[in-house]
N, C-alpha and C positions, 0 to 999 in steps of 0.2 A: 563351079566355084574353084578359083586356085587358092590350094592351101598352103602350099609348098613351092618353092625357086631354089633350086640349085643350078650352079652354074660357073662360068669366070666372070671376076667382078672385072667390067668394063670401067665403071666412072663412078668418084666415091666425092661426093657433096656435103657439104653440112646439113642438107635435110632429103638426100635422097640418096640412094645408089642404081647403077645400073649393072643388071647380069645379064650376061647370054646364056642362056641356056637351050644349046641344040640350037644356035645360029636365029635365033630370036632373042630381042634386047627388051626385056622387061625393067621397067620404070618403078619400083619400090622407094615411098616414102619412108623413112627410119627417125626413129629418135634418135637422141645423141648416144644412148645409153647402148643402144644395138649398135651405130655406128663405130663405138671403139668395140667391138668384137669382128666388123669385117675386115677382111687381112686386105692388103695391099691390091691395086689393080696388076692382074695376070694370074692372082691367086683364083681357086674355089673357096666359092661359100654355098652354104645354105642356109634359108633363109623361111620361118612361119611366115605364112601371107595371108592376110585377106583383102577381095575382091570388095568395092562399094562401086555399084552403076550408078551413072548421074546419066539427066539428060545431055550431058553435054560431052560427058566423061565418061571411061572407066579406072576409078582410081584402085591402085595397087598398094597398098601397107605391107611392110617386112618389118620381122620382129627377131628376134635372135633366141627366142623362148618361147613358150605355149601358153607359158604363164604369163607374158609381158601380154600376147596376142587376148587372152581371156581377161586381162587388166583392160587395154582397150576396147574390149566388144562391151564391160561392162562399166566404160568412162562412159560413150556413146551411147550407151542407154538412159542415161541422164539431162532430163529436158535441159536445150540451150548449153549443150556440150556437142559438139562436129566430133568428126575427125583432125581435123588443126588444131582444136584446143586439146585434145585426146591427145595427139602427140609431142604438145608441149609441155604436158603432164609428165609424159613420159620421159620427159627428155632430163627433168627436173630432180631424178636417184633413178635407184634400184627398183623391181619390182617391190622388193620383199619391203624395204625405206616406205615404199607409197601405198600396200595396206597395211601398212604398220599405222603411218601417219592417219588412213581412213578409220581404221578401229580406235585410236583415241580420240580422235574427234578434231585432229588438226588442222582446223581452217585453215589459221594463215599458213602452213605451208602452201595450198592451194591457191591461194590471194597472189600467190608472188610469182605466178605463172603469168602469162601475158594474156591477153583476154578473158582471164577469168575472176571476177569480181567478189564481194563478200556475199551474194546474194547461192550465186552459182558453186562457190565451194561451199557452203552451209548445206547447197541441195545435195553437191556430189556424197558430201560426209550421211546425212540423213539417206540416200536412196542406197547407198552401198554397206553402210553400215555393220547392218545386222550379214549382210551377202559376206563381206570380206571377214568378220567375224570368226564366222561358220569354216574359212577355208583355212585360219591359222592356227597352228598349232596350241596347245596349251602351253603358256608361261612365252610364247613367242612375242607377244603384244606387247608385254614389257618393257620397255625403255631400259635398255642398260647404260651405266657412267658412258660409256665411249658413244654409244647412241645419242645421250643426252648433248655430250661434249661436240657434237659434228653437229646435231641441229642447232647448236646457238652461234656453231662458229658460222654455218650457212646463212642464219639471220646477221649476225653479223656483218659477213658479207656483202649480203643483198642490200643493207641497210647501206654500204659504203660506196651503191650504184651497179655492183655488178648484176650479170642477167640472173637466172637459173642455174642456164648452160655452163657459164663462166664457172659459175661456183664451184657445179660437180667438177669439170675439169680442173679448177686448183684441188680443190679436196680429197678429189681420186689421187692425188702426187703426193702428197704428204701423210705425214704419219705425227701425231699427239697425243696426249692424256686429258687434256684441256683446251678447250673452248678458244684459249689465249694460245696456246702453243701450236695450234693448229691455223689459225687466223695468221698469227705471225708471218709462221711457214708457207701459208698461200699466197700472201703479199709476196717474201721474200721470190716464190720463183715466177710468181707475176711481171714483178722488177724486172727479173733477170732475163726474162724473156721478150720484153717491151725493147 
């Protein structure tokens, strides 16, 4: 089992990268979220892995945490969740954002991923539940004001057609106290970037 790739990043994608490591070019699939953590092609990275054999395949997952890697070994444990839908979960925040979301019981954040429906995020929130529960902190579950204020500006968002992906990447830019002030601000460099 490869757990671990370190190496020079050869080629950085929007859903995958490629490292050498020791003159072998390993094929790692990434979220968006592990994606802005890899540096530039010529740089080193390292990178959590896990192995899935297919009959046809061997696919390779890179994680940029341990924590994001045990996020997805226990997305994937969930009937009628892959690996594709696993990492467009992931791609969708932060670790810490997505068992936050699974401890309160936030479907539709899960709804707003792309192949996953309201049947499938009910399952994921019900099967992980009590799991992600257990691994956070006390008072960590909490929604704090700026917590509150970034989940409605992400609905918001999504609601105006952007992806997931989109979203985190305006929302990762800006900074607000409010739900409006922060939605603004993602348009604004939306615009300025179009």
């Amino acid at each position: 089992m490869i757990a671990a790739v370190t190496g020079e990043v050869v080629s950085r994608r929007s859903d995958h990268v490629v490292i050498d490591a020791h003159g072998v070019g390993y094929r790692l699939s990434v979220s968006a979220e592990t994606l802005r953590t890899v540096p530039a092609v010529g740089e080193r990275v390292s990178l959590h892995a896990h192995l899935i054999p297919r009959d046809d395949a061997l696919a390779l997952y890179g994680f940029a945490s341990e924590d994001e890697r045990e996020l997805f070994l226990s997305l994937i444990s969930v009937s009628g969740v892959g690996p594709k839908v696993a990492m467009a979960v992931l791609s969708g925040g932060s670790t810490g954002e997505l068992l936050r979301a699974i401890a309160a019981g936030d479907a539709k954040r899960f709804q707003a991923v792309p192949g996953i429906g309201k049947r499938t995020a009910e399952r994921i929130i019900v099967e992980l539940r009590e799991r992600v529960a257990g691994e956070l902190e006390e008072g960590v579950a909490a929604v704090t004001a700026e917590d509150g204020a970034r989940e409605e500006a992400r609905e918001g968002l999504i609601g105006l057609g952007y992806t997931p992906v989109e979203v985190e990447r305006l929302l990762g830019a800006v900074s607000g106290e409010t739900a409006e002030e922060l939605v603004e601000a993602a348009l604004r460099n939306a615009r300025a970037a179009a």
